[in-house]
C-alpha atoms as an extended CHARMM CRD file, in Angstrom:
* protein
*
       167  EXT
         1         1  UNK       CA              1.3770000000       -7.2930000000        9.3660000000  PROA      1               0.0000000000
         2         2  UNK       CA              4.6960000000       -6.1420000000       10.9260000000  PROA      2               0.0000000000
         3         3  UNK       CA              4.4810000000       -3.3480000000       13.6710000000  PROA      3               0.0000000000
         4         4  UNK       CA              6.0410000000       -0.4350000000       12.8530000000  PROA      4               0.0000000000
         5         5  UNK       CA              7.4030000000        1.6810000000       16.0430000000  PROA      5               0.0000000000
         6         6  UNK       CA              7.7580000000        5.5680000000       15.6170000000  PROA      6               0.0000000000
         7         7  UNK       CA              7.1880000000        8.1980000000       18.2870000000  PROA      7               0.0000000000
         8         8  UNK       CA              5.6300000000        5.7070000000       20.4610000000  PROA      8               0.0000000000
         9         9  UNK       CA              2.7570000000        4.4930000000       18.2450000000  PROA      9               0.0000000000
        10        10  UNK       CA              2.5980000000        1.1680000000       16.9590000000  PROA      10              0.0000000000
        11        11  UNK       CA              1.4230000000        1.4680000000       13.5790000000  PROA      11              0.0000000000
        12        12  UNK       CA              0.5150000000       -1.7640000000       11.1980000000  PROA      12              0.0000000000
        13        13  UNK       CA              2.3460000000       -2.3230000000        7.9750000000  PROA      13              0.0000000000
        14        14  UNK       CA              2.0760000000       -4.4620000000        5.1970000000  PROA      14              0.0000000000
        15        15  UNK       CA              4.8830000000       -5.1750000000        2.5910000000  PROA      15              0.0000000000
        16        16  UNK       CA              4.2830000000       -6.0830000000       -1.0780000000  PROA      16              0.0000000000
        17        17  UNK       CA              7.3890000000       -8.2590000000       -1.1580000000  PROA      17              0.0000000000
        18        18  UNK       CA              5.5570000000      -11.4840000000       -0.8100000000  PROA      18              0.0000000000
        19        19  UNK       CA              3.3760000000      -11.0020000000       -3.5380000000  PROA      19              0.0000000000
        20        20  UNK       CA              5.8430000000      -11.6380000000       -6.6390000000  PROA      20              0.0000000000
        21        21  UNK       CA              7.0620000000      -14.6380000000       -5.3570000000  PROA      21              0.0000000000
        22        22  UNK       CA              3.4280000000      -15.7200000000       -4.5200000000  PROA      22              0.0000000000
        23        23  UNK       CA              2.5890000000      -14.7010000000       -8.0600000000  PROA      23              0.0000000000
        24        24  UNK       CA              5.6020000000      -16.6630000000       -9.4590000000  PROA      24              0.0000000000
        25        25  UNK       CA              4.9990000000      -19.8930000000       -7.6400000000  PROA      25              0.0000000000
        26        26  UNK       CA              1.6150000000      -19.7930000000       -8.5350000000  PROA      26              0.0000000000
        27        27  UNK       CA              2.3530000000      -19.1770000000      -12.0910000000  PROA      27              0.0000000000
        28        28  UNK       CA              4.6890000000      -22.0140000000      -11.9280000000  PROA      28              0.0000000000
        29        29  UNK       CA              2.6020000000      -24.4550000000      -10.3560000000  PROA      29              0.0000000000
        30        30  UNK       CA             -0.2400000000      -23.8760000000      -13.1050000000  PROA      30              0.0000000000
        31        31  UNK       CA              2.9300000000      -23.8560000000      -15.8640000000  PROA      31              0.0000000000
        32        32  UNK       CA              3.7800000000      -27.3990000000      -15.0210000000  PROA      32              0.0000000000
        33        33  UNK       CA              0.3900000000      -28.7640000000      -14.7440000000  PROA      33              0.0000000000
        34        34  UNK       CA              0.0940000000      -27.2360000000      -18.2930000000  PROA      34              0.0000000000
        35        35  UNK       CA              3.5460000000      -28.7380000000      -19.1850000000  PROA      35              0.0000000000
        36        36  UNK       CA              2.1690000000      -32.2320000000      -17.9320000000  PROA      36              0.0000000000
        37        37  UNK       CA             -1.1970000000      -32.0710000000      -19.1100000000  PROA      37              0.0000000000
        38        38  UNK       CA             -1.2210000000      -30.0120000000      -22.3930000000  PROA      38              0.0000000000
        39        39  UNK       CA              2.4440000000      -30.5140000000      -23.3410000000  PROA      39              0.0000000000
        40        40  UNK       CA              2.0260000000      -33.2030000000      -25.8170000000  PROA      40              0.0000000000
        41        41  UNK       CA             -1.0970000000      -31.9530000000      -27.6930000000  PROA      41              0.0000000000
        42        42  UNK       CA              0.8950000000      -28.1760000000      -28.1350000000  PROA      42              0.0000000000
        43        43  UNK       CA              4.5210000000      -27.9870000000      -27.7530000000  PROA      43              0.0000000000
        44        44  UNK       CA              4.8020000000      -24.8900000000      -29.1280000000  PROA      44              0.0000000000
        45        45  UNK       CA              3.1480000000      -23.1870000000      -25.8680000000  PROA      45              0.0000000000
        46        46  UNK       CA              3.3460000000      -26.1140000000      -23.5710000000  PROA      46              0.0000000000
        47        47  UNK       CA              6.2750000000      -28.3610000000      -24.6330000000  PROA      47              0.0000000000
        48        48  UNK       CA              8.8740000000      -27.6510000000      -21.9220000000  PROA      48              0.0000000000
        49        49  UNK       CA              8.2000000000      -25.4040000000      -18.6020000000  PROA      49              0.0000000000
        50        50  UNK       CA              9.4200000000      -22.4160000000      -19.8580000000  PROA      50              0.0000000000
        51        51  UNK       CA              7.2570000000      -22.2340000000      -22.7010000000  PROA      51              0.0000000000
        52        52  UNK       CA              4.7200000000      -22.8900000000      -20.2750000000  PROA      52              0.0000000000
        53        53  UNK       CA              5.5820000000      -20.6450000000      -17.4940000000  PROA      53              0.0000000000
        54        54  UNK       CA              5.6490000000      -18.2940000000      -20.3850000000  PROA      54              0.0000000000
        55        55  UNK       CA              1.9980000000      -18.9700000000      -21.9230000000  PROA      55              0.0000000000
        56        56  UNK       CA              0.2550000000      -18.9350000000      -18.4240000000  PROA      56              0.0000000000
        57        57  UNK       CA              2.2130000000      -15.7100000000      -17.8840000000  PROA      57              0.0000000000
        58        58  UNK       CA              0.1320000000      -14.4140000000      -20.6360000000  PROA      58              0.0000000000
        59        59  UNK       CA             -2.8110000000      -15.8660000000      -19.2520000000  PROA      59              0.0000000000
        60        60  UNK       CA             -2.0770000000      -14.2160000000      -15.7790000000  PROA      60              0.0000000000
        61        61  UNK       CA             -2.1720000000      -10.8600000000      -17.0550000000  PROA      61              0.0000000000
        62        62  UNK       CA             -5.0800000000      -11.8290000000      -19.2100000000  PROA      62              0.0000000000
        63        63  UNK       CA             -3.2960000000      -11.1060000000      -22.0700000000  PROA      63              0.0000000000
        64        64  UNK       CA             -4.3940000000      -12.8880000000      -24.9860000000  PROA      64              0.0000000000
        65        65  UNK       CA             -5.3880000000      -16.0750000000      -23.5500000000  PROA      65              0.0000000000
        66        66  UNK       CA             -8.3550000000      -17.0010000000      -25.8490000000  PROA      66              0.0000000000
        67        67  UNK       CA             -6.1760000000      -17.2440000000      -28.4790000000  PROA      67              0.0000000000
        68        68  UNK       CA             -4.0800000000      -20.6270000000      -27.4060000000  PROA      68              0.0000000000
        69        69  UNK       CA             -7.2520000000      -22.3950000000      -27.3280000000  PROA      69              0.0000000000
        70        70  UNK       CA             -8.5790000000      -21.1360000000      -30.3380000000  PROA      70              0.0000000000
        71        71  UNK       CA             -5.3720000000      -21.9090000000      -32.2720000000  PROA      71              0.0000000000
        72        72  UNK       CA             -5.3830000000      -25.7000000000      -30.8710000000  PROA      72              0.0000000000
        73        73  UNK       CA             -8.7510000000      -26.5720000000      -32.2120000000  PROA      73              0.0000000000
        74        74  UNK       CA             -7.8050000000      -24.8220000000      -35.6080000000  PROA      74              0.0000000000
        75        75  UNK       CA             -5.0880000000      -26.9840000000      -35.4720000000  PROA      75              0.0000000000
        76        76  UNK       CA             -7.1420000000      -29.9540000000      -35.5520000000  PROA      76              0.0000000000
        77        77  UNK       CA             -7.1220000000      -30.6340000000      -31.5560000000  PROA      77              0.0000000000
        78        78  UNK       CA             -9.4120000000      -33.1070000000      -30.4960000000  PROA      78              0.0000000000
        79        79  UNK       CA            -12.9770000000      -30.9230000000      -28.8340000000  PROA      79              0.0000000000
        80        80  UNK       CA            -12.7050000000      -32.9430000000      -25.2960000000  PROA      80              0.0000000000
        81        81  UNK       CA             -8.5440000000      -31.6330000000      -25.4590000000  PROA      81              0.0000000000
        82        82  UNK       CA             -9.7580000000      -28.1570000000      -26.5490000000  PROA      82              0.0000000000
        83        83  UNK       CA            -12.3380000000      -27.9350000000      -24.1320000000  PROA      83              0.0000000000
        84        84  UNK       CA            -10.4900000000      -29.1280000000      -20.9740000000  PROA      84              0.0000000000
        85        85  UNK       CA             -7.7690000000      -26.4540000000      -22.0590000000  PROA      85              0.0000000000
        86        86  UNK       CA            -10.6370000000      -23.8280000000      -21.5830000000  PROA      86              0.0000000000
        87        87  UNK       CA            -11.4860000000      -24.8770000000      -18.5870000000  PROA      87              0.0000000000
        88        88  UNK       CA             -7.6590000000      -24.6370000000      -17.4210000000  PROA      88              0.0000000000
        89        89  UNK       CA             -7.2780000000      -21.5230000000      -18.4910000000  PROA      89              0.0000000000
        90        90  UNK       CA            -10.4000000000      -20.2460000000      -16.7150000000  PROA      90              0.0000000000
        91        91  UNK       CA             -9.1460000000      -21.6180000000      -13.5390000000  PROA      91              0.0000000000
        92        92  UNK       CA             -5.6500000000      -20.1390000000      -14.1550000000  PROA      92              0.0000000000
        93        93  UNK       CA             -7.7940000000      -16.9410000000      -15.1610000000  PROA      93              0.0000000000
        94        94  UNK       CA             -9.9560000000      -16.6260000000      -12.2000000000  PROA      94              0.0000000000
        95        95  UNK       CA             -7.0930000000      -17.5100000000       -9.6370000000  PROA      95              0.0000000000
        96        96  UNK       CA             -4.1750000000      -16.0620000000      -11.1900000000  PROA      96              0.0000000000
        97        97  UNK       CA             -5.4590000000      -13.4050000000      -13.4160000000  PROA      97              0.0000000000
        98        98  UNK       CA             -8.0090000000      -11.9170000000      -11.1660000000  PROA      98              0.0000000000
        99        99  UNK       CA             -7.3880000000      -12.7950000000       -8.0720000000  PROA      99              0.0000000000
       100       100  UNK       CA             -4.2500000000      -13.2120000000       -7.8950000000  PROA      100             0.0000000000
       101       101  UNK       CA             -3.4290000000       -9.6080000000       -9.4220000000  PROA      101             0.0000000000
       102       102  UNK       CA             -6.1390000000       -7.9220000000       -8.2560000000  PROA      102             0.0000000000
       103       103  UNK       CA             -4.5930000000       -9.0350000000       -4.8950000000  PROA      103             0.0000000000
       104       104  UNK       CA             -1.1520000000       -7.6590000000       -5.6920000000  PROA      104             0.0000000000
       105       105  UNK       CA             -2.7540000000       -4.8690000000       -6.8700000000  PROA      105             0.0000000000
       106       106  UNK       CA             -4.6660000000       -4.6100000000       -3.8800000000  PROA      106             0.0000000000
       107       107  UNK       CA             -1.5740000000       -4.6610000000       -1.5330000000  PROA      107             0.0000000000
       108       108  UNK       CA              0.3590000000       -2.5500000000       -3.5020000000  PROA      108             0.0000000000
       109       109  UNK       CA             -2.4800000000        0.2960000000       -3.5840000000  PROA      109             0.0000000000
       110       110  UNK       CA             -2.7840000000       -0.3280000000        0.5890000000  PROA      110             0.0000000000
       111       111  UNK       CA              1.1200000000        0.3740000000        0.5190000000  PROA      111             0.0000000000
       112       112  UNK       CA              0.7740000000        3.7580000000       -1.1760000000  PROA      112             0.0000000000
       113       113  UNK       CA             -1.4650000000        4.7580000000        0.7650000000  PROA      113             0.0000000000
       114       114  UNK       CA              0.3580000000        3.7200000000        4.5230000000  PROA      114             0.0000000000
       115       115  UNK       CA              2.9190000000        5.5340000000        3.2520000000  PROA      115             0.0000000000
       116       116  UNK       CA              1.3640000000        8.4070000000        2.9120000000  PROA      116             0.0000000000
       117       117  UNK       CA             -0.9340000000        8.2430000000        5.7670000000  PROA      117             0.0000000000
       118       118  UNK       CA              2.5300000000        7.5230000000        7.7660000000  PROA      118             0.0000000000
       119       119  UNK       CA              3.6550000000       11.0470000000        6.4670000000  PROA      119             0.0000000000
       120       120  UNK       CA              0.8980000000       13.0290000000        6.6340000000  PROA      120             0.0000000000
       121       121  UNK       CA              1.0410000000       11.7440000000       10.5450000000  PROA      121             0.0000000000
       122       122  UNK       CA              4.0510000000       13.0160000000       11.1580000000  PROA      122             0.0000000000
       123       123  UNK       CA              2.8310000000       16.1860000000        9.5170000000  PROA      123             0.0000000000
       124       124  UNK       CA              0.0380000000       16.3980000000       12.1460000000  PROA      124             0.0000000000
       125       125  UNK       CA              2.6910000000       15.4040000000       14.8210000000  PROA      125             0.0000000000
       126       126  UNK       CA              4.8950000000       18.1280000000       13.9300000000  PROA      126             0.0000000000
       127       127  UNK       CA              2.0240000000       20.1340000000       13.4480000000  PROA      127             0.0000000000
       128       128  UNK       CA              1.3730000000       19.4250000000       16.6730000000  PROA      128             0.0000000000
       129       129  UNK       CA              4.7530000000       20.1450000000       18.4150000000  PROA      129             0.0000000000
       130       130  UNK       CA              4.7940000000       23.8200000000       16.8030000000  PROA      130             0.0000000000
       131       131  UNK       CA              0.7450000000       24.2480000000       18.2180000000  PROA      131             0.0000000000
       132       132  UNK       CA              2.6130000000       23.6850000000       21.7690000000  PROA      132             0.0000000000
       133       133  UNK       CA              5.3200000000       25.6910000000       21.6460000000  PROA      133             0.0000000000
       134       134  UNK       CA              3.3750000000       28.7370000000       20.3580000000  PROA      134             0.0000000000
       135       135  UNK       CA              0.8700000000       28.5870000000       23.0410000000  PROA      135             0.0000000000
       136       136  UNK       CA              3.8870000000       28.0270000000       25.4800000000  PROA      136             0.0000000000
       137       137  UNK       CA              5.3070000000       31.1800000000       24.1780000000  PROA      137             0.0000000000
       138       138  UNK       CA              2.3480000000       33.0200000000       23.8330000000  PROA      138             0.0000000000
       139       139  UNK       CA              1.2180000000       31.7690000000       28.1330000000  PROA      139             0.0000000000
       140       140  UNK       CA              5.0760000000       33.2250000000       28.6370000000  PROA      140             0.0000000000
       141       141  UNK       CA              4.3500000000       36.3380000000       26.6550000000  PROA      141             0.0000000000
       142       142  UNK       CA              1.1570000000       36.8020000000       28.4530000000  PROA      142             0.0000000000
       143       143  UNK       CA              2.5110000000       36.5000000000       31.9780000000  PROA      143             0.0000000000
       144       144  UNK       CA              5.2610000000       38.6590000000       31.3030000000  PROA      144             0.0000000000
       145       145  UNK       CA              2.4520000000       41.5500000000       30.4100000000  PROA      145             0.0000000000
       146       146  UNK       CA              0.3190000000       40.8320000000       33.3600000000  PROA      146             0.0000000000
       147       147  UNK       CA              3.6250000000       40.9860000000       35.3210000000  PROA      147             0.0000000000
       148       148  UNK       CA              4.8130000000       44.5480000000       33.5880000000  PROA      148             0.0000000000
       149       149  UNK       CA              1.1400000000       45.6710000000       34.2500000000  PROA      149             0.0000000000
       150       150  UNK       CA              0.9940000000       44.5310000000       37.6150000000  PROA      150             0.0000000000
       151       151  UNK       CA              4.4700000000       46.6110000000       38.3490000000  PROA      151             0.0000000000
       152       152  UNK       CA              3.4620000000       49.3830000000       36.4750000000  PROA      152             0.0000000000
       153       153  UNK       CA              0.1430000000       49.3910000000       38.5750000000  PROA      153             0.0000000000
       154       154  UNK       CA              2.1750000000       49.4680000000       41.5540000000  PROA      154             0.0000000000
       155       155  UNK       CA              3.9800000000       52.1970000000       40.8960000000  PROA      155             0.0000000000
       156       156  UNK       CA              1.1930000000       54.1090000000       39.7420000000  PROA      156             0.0000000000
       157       157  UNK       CA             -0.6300000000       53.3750000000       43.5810000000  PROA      157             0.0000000000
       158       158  UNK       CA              2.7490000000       54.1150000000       45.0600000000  PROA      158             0.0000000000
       159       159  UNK       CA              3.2420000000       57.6200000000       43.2900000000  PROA      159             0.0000000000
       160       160  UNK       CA             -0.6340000000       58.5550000000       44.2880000000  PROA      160             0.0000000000
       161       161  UNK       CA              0.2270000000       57.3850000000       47.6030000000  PROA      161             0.0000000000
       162       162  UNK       CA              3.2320000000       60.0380000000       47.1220000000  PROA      162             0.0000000000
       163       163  UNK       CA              0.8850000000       62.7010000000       45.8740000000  PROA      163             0.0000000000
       164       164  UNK       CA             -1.7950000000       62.2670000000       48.6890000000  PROA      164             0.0000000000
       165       165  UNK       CA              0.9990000000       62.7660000000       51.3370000000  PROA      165             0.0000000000
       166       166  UNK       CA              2.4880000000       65.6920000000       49.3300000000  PROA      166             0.0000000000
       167       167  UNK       CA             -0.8460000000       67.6380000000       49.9400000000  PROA      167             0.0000000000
């Protein structure tokens, strides 16, 4: 959280930059654990990092990440392979996928709504500024009446003092 100064209120804010690099060194770390661990048994979504980085994107976004498991033990993949693949994948799931974007999501949702709470603030501030200068006209306005009122009732007691003497 960074404070944010405006018209003397410090204000917390978070920023969603961090997130996409946290997203892509987490994707990366899990792409070359893949690379190491699965690369031999299936180079065509594990054989070099980008490949990888590529295939655990997929799995990030949950995106069709059943199928790369499935397809290795069509392709005759050993069950022990097949099955520690699975269990990758649900870690990369669980921390990447859902937590991982749910956080980002999360962040970026808190964002949207800071910034709007920031302006609907300033709103009420303004708001605010207008409320006092209308009541500061309208206590000026109101003191000028008394003040007309209270000369005009003077002059009213002065001409009946005029007209008692007259008689």
């Amino acid at each position: 959280m960074v404070p944010k100064f405006g018209r003397g209120s410090c204000v917390p804010s978070r920023r969603p930059w961090p997130v996409f690099p946290t997203l892509f060194v987490l994707n990366l770390i899990f792409a070359l654990g893949a690379n190491i661990l699965f690369g031999a048994i299936s180079a065509e979504h594990f054989g070099d990092p980008l490949r990888s980085a590529y295939s655990l994107f997929k799995v990030f976004t949950v995106e069709g990440w059943h199928e790369i498991p499935d397809d290795l033990k069509e392709a005759g993949a050993a069950d022990a392979e097949v099955m520690l693949l699975r269990a990758y994948f649900m870690a990369a799931v669980l921390i990447g996928g859902i937590l991982g974007l749910s956080l980002a999501n999360a962040v970026f949702v808190d964002e949207m709504t800071a910034d709007n709470n920031d302006r609907l603030e300033e709103m009420v501030i303004d708001l605010r500024e207008e409320l006092e200068v209308a009541r500061s006209h309208r206590e000026t306005e109101q003191t000028e009446r008394w003040q007309r009122l209270d000369d005009t009732s003077q002059d009213i007691k002065s001409q009946l003092a005029d007209l008692r003497r007259d008689q």
